[in-house]
Structure formats: structure tokens, C-alpha cells
C-alpha positions in Angstrom: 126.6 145.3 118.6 128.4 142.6 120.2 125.5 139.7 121.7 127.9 138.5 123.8 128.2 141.4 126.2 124.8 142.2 125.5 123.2 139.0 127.0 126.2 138.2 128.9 126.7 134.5 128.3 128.3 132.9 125.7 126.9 130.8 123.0 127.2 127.2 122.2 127.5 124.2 124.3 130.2 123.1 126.8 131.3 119.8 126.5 129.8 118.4 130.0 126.7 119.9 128.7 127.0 117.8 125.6 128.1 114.9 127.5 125.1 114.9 129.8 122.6 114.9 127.2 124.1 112.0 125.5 124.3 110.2 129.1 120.6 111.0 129.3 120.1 109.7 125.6 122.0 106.5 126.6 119.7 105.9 129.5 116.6 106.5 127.3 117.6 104.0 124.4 118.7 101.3 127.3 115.3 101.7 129.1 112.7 102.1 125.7 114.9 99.8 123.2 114.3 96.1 125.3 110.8 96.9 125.1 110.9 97.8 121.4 112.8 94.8 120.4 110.4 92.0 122.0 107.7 93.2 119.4 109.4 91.7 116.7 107.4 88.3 116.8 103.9 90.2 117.4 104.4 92.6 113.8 105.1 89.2 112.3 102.1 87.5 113.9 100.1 90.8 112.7 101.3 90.5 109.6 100.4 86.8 108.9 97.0 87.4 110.1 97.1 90.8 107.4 98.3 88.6 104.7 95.6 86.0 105.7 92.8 87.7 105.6 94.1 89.8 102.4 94.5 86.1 100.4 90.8 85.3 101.8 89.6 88.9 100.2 91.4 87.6 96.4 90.1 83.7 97.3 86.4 85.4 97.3 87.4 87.7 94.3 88.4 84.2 92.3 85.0 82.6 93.4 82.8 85.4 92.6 84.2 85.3 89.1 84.4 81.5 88.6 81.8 80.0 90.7 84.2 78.2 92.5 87.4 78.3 94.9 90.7 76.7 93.2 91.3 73.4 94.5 94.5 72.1 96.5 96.6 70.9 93.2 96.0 74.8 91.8 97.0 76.6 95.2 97.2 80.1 96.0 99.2 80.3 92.4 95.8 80.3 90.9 95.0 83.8 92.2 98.6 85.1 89.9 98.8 82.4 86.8 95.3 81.0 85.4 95.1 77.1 86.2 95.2 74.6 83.6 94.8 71.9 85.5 91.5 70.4 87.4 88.4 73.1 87.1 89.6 75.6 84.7 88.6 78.8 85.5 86.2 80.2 82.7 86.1 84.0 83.8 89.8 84.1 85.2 90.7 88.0 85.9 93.5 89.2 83.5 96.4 90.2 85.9 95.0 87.9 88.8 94.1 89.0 91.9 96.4 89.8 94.0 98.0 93.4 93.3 102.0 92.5 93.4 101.2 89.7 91.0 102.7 86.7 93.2 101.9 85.1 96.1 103.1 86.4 99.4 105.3 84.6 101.6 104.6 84.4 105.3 107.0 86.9 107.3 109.7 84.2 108.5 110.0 83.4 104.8 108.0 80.2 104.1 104.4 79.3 102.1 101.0 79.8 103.4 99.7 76.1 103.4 96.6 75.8 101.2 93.8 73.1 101.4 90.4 73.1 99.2 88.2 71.8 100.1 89.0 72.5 103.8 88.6 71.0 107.0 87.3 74.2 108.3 85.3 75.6 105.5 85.8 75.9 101.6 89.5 76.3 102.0 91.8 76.6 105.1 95.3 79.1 105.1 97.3 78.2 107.4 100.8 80.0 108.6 103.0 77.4 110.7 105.0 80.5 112.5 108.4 80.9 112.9 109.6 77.3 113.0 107.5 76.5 110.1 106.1 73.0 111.4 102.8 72.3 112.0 101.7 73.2 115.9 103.9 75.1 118.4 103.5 78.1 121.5 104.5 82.0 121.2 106.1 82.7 117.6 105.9 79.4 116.8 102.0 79.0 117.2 100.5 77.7 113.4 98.1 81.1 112.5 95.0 79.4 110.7 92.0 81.0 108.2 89.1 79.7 110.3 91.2 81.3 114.1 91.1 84.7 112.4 88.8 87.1 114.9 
């Protein structure tokens, strides 16, 4: 049985059929991929505040353990290598605490600033955003421990 006679159109595409949708597809990208783009900055700022309030969650894991927060000198470093310096950590967790087993970097590629005791509480985090440098507006705006909702 021949389909062709059957349903009496041929199969396939034409090439102005194709040629529409990709026109269509074109207009599509150019209208949804501006919008898109301009989120960039906010998934970083999201994901500063993630990593923030995931290095709070190990800073509390160290203290309930130890008694005690590590200080400035020890850093974040003290939730990934056991301190040998200043308070010495008695009951230090074997592997850390922090499940990659280093110390995340903030998501335009520099440290999270770390100060215990803190101006703000037992320690402060702080992010400096995309320049990097204390203060700034937009991406740029420092994300802190104590500012997190």
C-alpha cells in the first residue's frame, strides 16, 4: 500500500517550513535569552548567601564539639585541617566539617573574610561581591553572616 496516495500529501518538511520554524526559534531565543542572561549576578548572590549559611551550619558543628568557635588566626581552615595554633581543639572531628574537605571560595573566586570574635556576634562571614573590596551597590554589595534573612 503506497501512504502517499493514500493520505494524499507527502511526507517530510519543505524547506520554508523549516525556515519558519527556525525564524520563530530565532525570535524566541532574542526575546527569552536577555532576560536569562541578567540573572547571572543574582545565582551568585544566591549562592554566597548558600555557602554562608552552609559555613555557619559547620562553624556550629566545630563549637558543639569543642566548646568554642576557631578564632581569626585559625580561619575557616579550621573546619578542614585541625588547628595547632591558639585554642586547640580537643574533640576535633576526623575529616572536618565541611563534606568536599576544603573551604569554599565565594562565586567570583575570592575568600570568605572571617573574624572571631565578631563585631556582629561570635564570628562574622563576610563575602565582598564581585569586586571583592569591602562595601559596593548591585553585584558588588559585601553579603555579611549577621544580613542573612
Amino acid at each position: 500500500m503506497n501512504w502517499k496516495k493514500v493520505r494524499g500529501f507527502d511526507q517530510g518538511f519543505t524547506l520554508i517550513e523549516l525556515m519558519v520554524v527556525i525564524v520563530i526559534l530565532g525570535i524566541l531565543a532574542g526575546l527569552v535569552a536577555p532576560k536569562l542572561m541578567g540573572r547571572t549576578d543574582d545565582a551568585r548572590i544566591a549562592k554566597a548567601r548558600a555557602d554562608i549559611a552552609s559555613l555557619e551550619t559547620a562553624l556550629d558543628l566545630y563549637k558543639l564539639d569543642n566548646k568554642i568557635y576557631p578564632d581569626t588566626e585559625q580561619g575557616l581552615m579550621a573546619l578542614v585541617e585541625k588547628p595547632d595554633t591558639g585554642n586547640v581543639p580537643q574533640n576535633w572531628r576526623e575529616g572536618g566539617y565541611l563534606k568536599k574537605g576544603k573551604v569554599p571560595k565565594d562565586p567570583w573566586g575570592n575568600e570568605f573574610v572571617y573574624i572571631s570574635p565578631g563585631l556582629h556576634g561570635d564570628y562574622d562571614i563576610i563575602c565582598y561581591g564581585a569586586d571583592g573590596v569591602p562595601s559596593g551597590d548591585g553585584p558588588s554589595k559585601d553579603i555579611s553572616s549577621w544580613e542573612l534573612e
